[in-house]
N, C-alpha and C positions, 0 to 999 in steps of 0.2 A: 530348561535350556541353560550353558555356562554360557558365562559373555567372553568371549574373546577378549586379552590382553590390547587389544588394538582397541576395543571399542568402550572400555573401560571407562573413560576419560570424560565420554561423551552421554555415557550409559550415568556416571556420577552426575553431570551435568542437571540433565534435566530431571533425576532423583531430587538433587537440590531444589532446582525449579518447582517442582509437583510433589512435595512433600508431603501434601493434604490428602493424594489420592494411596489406593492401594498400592502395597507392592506388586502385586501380577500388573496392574493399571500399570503403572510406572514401567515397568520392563516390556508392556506390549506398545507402550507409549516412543519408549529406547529405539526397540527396534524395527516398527515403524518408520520412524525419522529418519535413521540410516539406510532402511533398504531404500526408502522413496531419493535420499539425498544420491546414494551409491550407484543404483541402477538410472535415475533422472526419469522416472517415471512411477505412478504410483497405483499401476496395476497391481491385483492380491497376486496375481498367477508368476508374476514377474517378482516384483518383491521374495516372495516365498521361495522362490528356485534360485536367487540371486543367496538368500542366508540359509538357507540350506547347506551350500558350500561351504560360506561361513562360518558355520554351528556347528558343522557336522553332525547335523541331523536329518534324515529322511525327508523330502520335499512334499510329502502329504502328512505327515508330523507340523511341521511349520506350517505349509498351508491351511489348518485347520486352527490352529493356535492363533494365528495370526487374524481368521476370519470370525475367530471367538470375540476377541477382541474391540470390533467393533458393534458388534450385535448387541440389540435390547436384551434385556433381564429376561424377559419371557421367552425370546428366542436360543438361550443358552441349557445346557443341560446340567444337572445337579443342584443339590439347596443350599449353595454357596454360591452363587453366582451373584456378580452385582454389574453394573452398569456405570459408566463413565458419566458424569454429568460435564457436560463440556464447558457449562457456563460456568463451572467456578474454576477454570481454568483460564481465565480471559485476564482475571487480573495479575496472577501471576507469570502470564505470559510476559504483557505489558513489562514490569518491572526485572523482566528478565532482558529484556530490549533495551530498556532502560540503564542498567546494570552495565552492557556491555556498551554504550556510547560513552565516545573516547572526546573529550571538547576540549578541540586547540585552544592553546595559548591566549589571552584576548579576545576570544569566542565568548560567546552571550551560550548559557544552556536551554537551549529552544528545541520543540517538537514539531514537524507537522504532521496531522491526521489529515487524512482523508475518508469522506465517507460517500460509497457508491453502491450500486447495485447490479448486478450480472446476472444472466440466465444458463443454463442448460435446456438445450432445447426446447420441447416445451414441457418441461417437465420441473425445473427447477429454479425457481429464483431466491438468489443469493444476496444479501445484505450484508455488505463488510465494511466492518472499520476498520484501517490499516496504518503502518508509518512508515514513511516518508522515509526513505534512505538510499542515497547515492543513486538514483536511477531506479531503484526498486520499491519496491512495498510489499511490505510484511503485516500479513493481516494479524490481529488481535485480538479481534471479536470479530463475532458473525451470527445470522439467522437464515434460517434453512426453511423455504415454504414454496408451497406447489406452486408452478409456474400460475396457473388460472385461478388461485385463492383469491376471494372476494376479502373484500373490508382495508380499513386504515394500516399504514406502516408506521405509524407513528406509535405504536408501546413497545412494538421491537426493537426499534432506533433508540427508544428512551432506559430500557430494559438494559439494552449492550452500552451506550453510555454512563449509565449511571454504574455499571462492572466498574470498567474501569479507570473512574475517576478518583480515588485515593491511591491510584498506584503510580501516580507522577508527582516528584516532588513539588512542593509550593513554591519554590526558587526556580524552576524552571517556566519558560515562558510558552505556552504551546497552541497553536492556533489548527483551527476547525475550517475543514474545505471543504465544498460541496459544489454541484454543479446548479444550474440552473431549475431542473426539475424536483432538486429535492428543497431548495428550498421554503420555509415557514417560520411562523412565530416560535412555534414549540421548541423548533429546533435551534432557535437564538436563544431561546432561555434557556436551556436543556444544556449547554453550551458554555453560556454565562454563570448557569449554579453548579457546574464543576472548577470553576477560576480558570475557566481557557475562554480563548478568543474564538467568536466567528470572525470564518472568511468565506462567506457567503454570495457566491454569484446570484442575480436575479435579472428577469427579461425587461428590453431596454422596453419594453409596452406596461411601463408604472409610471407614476407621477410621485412627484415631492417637489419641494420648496425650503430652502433656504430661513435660516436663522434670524428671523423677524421678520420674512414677505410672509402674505397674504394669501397670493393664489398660488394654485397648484398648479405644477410644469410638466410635462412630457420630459421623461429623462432626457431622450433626446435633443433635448434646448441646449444642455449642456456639452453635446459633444453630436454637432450637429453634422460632421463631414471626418471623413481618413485624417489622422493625422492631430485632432484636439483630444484633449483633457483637462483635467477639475478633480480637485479632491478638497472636502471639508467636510463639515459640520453639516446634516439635514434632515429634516423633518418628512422621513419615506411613508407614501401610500394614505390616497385622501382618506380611502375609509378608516372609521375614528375606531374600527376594533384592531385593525392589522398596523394601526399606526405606531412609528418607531421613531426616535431620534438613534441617528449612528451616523458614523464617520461615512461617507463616500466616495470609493474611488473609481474613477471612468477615465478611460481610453480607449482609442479608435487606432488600431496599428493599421497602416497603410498596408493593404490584402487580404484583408478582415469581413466579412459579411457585414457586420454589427461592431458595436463598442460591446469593451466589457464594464459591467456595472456589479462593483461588489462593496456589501455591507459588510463593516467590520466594529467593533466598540473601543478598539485602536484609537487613539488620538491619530490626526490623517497627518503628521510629520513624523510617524512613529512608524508607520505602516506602507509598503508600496504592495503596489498595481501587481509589480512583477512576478511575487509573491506567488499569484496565483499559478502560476505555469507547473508550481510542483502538482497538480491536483495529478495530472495527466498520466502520472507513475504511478496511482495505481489502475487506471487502465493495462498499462506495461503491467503491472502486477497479476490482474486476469488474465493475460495474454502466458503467462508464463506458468501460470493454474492449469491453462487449457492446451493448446496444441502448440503452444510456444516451449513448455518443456516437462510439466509432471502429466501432462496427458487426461485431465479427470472431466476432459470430454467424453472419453472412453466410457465414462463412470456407466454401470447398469444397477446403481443402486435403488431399489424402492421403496427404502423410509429415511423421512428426512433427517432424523435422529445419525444413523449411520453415516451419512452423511458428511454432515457437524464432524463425527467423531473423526473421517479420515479429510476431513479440511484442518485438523489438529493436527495430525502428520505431517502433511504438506506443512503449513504453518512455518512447524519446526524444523524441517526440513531445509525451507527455504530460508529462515535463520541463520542457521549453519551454515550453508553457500555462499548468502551474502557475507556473515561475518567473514569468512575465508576470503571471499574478493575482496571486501573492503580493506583486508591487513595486508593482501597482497599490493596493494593499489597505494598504499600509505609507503610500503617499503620501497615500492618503482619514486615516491616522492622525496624519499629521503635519499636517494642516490642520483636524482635530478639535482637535490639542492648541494649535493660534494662533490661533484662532478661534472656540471655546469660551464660547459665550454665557452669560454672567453673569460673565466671568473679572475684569471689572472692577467689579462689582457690589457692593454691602457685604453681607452677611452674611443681613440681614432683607429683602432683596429678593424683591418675590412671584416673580419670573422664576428663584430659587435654590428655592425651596419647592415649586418644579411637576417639579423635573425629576426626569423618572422612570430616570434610569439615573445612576452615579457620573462623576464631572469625566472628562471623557479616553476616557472608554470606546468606542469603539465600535458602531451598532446592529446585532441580528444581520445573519450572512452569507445574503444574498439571491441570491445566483449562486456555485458554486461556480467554484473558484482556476482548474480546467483550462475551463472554459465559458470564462470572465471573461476569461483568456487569450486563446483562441482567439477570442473578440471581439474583440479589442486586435491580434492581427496584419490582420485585415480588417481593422480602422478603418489598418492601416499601408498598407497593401494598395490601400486606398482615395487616401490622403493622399500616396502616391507615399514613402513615410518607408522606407531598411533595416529589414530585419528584426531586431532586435536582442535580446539575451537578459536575459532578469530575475535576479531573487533569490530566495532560499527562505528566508522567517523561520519558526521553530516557536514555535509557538501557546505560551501558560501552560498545563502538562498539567492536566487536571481536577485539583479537589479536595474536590470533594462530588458523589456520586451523583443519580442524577435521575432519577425515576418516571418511568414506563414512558408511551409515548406515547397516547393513547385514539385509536383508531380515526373517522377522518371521518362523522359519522352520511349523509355526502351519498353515501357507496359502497354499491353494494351487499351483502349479506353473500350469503357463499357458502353455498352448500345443505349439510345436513348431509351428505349423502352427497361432495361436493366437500369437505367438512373431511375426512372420515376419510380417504378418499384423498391427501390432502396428509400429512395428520398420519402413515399408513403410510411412504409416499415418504420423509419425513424421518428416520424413525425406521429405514429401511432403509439410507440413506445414514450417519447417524451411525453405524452399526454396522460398516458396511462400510468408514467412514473411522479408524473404532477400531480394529478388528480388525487392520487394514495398517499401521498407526503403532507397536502395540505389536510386532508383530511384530520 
């Protein structure tokens, strides 16, 4: 295959990035990325017929090339064939994310991970670790196992972590999210021997005590009703094997079920509560894997391995998108800040008295970073323009909570008997994603 002039840029790109693997690896790696980023789905059938055009090559030329590409060793034909190992691509991914965060002026250089777990149907459960950027998440590691696989998660989690944790500078400061289910010990230490923070949610039905008491508390002492909070120093969990000292932080946002209680190793004036909110992007992040926009619900693949291999596509795919929204989103900021109406105004000016948001700021994000992106290469695409690569700025992390969202009165509500059935399904999942974590 020649690379097109256009895709040159982006084909160098990630040669840089993946310099360990093959050459054919690397070019099915290239274009990959770009048909899933171009076409915004990451069907073979689509893909293949979208760079076919591109290549000008025959759409069952491509489509085979392409479906080479992801297949095991034993599934490929001739005695050159090799196979992608995707896990030593995890750390270079990382540092490739890494590389292209952009940290404002006065900015601390901080990371957040996130780490969660997703299904396909019942066929597939997926283990990712991701980062945290502008509303999105960009996975960086991951593990690939049959939806009904018995046994612990815990060497996979520790496996993909321990990838990559040499690939964050020691200057930066980067902290560990998890939800409630996945929380454990292994996974505070696993955490702590990379030089990152947990930020670890756990359910309000534990006990701890305070910095010289005695007896043990029901979290809930401390944030007993809507509306209280508490953060310090505490001695979590009476059993003396699970037993922790770590900072504690809890609040109870008025609209809330429950308080949130999370462990961190944060000094607790160093650390807020709010913090947490970023975990929820990468949910957004699965959402945008699956019928939100690369489609790999569609997926009919049957080895996990293949898998792995076209969750690297995506990956990078959604890399490229985001960094594109992100540069685009940086530039709409820097013509807020020259352009900023009233900026010559005096003081008592009506046109100072109307505005409803602070000098400089911003209005909220109406397109998310990887959509915005992926509009931005078609408008390239369109313009005859290379394809060229963005930047990744991270966001100000929250620092004030924020009431729960109310429900569209224009949806329909679902039948009682449709609630309990959901509200089952989740409470069978939480259990089952508990149960495997502390394992």
């Amino acid at each position: 295959m020649a690379c097109p002039d256009r895709l040159s840029q982006w084909t160098q790109e990630v040669s840089t990035a993946f310099a360990h693997v093959s050459k054919p690896q690397r070019w099915g790696l290239a274009l990959w990325s770009a048909g899933i980023a171009l076409a915004g789905a990451a069907g073979l059938a689509q893909v293949s017929a979208l760079l076919s055009v591109v290549l000008g090559e025959a759409e069952l030329t491509v489509f085979q090339r392409l479906r080479e590409w992801y297949l095991d060793q034993e599934q490929k034909s001739g005695k050159k064939r090799r196979e992608l190992e995707v896990a030593t691509c995890f750390a270079p991914l990382l540092r490739w994310v890494v590389r292209l965060i952009q940290v404002m002026p006065g900015e601390k250089r901080r990371l957040a991970l996130a780490l969660d777990a997703t299904s396909l149907r019942n066929q597939w459960t997926m283990l990712a670790v991701s980062v945290l950027v502008a509303g999105c998440a960009i996975p960086v590691a991951w593990k690939v196992l049959a939806a009904e696989q018995e046994g612990s998660w815990r060497p996979y989690w520790e496996t993909v972590l321990n990838h990559l944790g040499p690939s964050v500078p020691e200057a930066w400061e980067v902290i560990v999210l998890a939800d409630r289910g996945l929380y454990a010990r292994w996974l505070w230490d696993c955490s702590v021997a990379q030089g990152w923070h947990p930020f670890l949610r756990i359910n309000l039905g534990s006990k701890a005590r305070e910095e010289g008491s005695q007896p043990f508390e029901w979290l809930s002492h401390w944030v007993p009703s809507p509306g209280t909070s508490w953060q310090g120093q505490m001695e979590c969990f009476a059993g003396k094997a699970s037993r922790l000292l770590a900072s504690v932080l809890m609040h109870w946002e008025p609209g809330y079920e429950s308080a949130w209680i999370v462990l961190t190793d944060l000094e607790p004036e160093q650390a807020q509560m709010a913090w947490y909110r970023l975990r929820t992007w990468i949910e957004g992040g699965f959402k945008d894997f699956k019928r939100g926009f690369w489609g790999w619900h569609h997926s009919k693949m049957e080895r996990a391995s293949c898998v792995e291999r076209l969750w690297l596509a995506m990956s990078l795919a959604q890399l490229w998108c985001v960094s594109l929204g992100c540069q685009a989103e940086a530039q709409d900021a820097e013509q807020v800040r020259q352009q900023e109406p009233g900026a010559l105004l005096p003081e008592t000016h009506i046109a100072r008295k109307k505005r409803t948001r602070p000098a400089g700021q911003l209005p909220p994000r109406r397109l998310s970073c990887v959509l915005r992106g992926h509009l931005l290469l078609l408008a390239m695409q369109v313009q005859g323009q290379p394809f060229s690569l963005g930047i990744l700025r991270i966001d100000t992390w929250p620092e004030m909570m924020m009431p729960p969202q109310k429900p569209g009165t224009s949806k329909k509500k679902p039948t009682k008997t449709a609630k309990e059935k959901e509200r089952r399904r989740q409470a069978k999942r939480r259990a089952r994603v508990r149960s495997r974590a502390q394992q």
